[in-house]
C-alpha positions as CSV (number, residue, x, y, z in Angstrom):
1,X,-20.0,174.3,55.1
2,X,-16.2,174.8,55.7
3,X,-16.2,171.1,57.1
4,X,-18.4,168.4,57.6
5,X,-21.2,168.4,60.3
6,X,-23.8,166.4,62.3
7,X,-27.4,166.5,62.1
8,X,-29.0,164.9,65.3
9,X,-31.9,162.8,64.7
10,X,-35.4,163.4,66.5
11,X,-37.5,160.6,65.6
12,X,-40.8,161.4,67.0
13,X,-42.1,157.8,65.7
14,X,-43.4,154.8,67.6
15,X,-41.6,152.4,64.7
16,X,-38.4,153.7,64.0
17,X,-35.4,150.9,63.2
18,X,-33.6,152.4,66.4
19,X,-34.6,154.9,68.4
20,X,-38.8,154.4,67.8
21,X,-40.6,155.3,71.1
22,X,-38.0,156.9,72.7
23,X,-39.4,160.2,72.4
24,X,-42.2,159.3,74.8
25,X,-43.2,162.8,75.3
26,X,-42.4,166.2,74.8
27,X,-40.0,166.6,77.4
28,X,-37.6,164.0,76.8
29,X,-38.0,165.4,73.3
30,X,-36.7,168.7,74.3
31,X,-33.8,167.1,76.7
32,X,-32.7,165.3,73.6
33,X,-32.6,168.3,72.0
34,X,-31.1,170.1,74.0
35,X,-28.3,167.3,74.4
36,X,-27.9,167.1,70.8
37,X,-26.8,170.8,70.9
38,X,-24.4,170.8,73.2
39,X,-23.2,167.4,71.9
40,X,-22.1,169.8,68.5
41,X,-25.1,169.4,66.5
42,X,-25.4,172.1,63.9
43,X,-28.9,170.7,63.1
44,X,-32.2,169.0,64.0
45,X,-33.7,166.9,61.7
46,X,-37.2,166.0,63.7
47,X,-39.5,163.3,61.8
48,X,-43.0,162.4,62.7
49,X,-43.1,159.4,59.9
50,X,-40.6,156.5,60.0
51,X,-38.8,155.6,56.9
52,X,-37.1,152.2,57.3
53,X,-38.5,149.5,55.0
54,X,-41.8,148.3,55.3
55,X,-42.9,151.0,57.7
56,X,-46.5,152.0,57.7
57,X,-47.3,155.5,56.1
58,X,-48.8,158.1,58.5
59,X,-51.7,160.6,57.8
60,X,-50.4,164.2,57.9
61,X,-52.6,165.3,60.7
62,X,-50.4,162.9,62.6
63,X,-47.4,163.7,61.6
64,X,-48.1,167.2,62.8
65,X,-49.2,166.5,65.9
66,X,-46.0,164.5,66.7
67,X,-43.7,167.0,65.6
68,X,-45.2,170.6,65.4
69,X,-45.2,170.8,69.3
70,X,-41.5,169.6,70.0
71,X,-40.4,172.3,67.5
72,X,-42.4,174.7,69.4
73,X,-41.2,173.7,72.3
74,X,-37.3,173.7,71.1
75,X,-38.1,177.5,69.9
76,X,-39.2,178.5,73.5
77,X,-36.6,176.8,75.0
78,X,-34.5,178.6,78.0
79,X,-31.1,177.9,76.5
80,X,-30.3,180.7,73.6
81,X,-28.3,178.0,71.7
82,X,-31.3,175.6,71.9
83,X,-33.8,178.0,70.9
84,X,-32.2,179.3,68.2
85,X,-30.4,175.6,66.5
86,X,-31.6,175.2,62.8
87,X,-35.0,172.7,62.8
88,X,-35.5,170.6,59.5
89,X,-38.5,168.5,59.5
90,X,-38.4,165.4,58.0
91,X,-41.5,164.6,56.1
92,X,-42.6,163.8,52.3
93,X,-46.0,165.7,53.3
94,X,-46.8,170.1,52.1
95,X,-49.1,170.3,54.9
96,X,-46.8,168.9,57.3
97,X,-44.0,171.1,55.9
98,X,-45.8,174.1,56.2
99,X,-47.2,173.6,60.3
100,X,-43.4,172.4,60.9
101,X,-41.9,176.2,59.5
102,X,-44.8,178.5,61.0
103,X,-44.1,176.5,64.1
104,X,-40.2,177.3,64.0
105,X,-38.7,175.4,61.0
106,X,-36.2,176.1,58.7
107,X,-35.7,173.4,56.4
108,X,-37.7,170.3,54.6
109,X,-36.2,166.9,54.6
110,X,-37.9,165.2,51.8
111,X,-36.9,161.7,51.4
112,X,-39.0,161.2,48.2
113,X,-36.9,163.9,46.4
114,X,-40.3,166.0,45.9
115,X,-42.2,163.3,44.1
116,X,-44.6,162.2,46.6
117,X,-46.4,165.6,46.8
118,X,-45.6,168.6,44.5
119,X,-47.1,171.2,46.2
120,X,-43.9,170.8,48.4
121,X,-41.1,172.4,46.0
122,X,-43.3,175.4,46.4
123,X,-43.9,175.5,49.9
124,X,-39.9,175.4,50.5
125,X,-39.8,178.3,47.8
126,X,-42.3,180.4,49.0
127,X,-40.9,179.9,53.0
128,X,-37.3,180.3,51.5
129,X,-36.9,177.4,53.4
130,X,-33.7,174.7,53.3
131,X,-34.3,171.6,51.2
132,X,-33.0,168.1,51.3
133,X,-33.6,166.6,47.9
134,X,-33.2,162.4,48.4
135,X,-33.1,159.9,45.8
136,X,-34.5,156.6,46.8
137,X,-36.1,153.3,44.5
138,X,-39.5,152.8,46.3
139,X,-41.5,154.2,49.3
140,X,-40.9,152.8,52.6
141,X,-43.9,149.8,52.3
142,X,-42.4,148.6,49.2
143,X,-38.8,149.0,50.2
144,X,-36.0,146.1,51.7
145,X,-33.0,146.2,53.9
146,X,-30.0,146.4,51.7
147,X,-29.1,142.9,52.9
148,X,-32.6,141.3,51.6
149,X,-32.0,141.2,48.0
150,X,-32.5,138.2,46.1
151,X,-30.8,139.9,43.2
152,X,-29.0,143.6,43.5
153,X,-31.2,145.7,42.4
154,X,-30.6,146.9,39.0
155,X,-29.4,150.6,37.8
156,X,-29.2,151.7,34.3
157,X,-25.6,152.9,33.8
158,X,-24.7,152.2,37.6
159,X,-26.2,152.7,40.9
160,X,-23.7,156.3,40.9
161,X,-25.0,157.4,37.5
162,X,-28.4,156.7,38.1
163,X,-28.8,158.7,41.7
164,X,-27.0,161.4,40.0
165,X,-29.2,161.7,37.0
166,X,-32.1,161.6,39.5
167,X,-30.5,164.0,41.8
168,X,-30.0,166.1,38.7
169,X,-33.3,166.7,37.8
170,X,-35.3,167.2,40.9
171,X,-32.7,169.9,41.6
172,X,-33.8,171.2,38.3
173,X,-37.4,171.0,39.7
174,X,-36.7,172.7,42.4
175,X,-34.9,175.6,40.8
176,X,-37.9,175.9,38.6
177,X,-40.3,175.9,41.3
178,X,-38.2,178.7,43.1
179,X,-36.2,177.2,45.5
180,X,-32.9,179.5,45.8
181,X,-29.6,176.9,45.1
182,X,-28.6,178.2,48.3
183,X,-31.4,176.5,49.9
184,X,-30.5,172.8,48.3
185,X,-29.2,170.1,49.2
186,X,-29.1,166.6,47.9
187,X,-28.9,162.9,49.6
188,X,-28.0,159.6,47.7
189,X,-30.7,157.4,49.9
190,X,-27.9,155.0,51.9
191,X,-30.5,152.4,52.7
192,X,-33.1,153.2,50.4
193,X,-33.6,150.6,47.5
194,X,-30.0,149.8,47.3
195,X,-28.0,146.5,48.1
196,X,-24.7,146.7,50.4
197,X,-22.4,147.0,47.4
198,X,-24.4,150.1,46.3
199,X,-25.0,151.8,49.3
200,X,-20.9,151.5,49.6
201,X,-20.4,152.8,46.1
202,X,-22.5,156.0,46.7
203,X,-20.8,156.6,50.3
204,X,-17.4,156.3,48.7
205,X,-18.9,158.3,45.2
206,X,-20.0,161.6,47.4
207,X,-18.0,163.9,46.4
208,X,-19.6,162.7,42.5
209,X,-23.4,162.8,43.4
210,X,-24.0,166.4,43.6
211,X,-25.5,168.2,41.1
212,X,-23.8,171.7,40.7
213,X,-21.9,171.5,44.1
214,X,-24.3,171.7,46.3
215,X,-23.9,169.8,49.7
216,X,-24.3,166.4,49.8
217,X,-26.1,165.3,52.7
218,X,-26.0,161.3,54.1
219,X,-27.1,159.3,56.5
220,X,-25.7,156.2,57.4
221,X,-26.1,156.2,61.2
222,X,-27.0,152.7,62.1
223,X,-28.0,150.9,59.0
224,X,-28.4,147.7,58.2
225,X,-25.8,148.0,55.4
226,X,-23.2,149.1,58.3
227,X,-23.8,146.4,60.5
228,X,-23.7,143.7,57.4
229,X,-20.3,145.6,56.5
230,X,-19.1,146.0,60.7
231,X,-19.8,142.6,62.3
232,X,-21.9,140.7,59.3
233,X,-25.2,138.9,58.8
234,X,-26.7,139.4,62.2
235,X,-26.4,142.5,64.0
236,X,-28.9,144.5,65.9
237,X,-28.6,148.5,65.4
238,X,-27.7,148.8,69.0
239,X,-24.9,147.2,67.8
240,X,-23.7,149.2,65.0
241,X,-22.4,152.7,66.0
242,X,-18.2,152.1,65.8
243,X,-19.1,150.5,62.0
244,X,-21.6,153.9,61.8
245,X,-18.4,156.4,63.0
246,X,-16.4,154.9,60.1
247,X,-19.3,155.2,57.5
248,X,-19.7,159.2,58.4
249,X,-15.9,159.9,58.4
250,X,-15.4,157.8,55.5
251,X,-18.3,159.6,53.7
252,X,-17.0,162.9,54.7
253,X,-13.8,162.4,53.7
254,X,-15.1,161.3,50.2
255,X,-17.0,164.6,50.3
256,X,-20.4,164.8,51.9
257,X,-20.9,167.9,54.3
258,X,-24.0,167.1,56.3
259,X,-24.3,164.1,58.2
260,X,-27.4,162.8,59.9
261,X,-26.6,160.6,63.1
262,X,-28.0,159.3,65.8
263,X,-25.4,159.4,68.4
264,X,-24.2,163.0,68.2
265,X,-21.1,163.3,70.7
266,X,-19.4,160.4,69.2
267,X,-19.9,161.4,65.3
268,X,-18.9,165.2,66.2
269,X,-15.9,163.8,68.0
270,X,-14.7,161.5,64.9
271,X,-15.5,164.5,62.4
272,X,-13.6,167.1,64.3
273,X,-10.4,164.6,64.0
274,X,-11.2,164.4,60.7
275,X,-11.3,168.4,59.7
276,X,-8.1,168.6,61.9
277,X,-6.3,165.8,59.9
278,X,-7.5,167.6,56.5
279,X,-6.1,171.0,58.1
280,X,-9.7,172.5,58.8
281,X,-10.3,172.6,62.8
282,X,-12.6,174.9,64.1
């Protein structure tokens, strides 16, 4: 955590916003995987649910079964650097959390901040696992791209003031449930329940979200936010990576350490300028 760093995105979903189907099978899975890490990925962040607004939930035997054998298979891998890369799985689900660590995870990703199912706080305590704590305004069927609203949705205090509070107190949880602070880290939801405006706020508000210092995780990689905010009202995430680039260094430089991207090379290319401009190259 001496400088900002890239977590590569595994999406093994059908219905993903970008990169759905992609991971057809296990083996491009792994290549990905393996690419990642030698792209300068410090992290995997491997999903088995999508999250982009109005997905369709998925049943945790699912889940497992799209994501508990590409972590296996990472963790047998050939390459030493490969097998041994920090896994989180990205899930809102206990049972999936606890097949993805037996099978070779280290961390939870929990877009619902620990809400959706409780059982989770514990699992991560009792694994000693990493965990992403995220704030977001409504689960994925109920949810809208940021550029859909009618009216911005409202925040009491301020979209910043709000997250923190949130952010605040499932920490809090989480501490009380036995997670070590170590373990924690906390996400503001860029995407999730918040217009443009907001979604720029928090990016630009990182280094203000955290609760205690702990890392502030984002992800911005693609959005529709970015592309409204790079080229405008129409844009297709295939277009959207140089307006993504600027989102992570920008949110980097305002303080967030862990960045989850889609297109590794180019994100831990833009960050290592970044940590040699601020005087911290590797």
């Amino acid at each position: 955590m001496e400088r900002p760093r890239v977590v590569a995105i595994l999406n093994a979903t059908p219905d993903s916003f970008f990169d759905g189907g992609q991971l057809a099978d296990f083996d491009i899975a792994t290549a990905r995987a393996q690419a990642a890490v030698h792209a300068g990925a410090a992290m995997l962040d491997i999903g088995g649910e999508s999250t982009r607004p109005g997905a369709e939930r998925v049943e945790a035997f699912d889940q497992i079964a799209r994501v508990v054998p590409i972590i296996e298979a990472i963790r047998s891998h050939a390459d030493d650097r490969v097998a041994n890369i920090p896994i989180s799985v990205d899930t809102t689900r206990a049972s999936v959390a606890i097949a993805a660590i037996e099978a070779g995870a280290d961390a939870i990703n929990d877009v619902s901040g620990g809400t959706e199912d409780p059982q989770l706080l514990g699992v991560a305590a009792d694994a000693g696992a990493g965990l992403v704590l995220m704030h977001r305004a409504a689960p994925p069927p109920e949810d809208r791209y940021a550029d859909e609203y009618a009216a911005e949705p409202q925040f009491d205090g301020g979209v910043v003031a709000a997250v923190r509070s949130y952010l605040r107190d499932r920490v809090r949880l989480a501490l009380d449930a036995g997670v070590r602070r170590e373990c924690l880290s906390i996400d503001p939801g860029l995407g999730f329940g918040k217009s443009v405006g907001q979604n720029l706020e928090l990016l630009r508000s990182a280094s203000d979200l955290s609760p205690e210092g702990l890392p502030v995780y984002i992800g911005a990689s693609r959005k529709r936010f970015v592309g409204r905010l790079s080229i405008g009202a129409s844009s297709e995430p295939s277009d959207r990576l140089a307006g993504s680039i600027a989102a992570t260094v920008l949110g980097a430089q305002a303080g967030a350490m862990l960045h989850r991207v889609h297109d590794v090379a180019a994100h831990v290319q833009a960050l290592s300028v970044l940590a040699a401009w601020n005087g911290r190259p590797d």
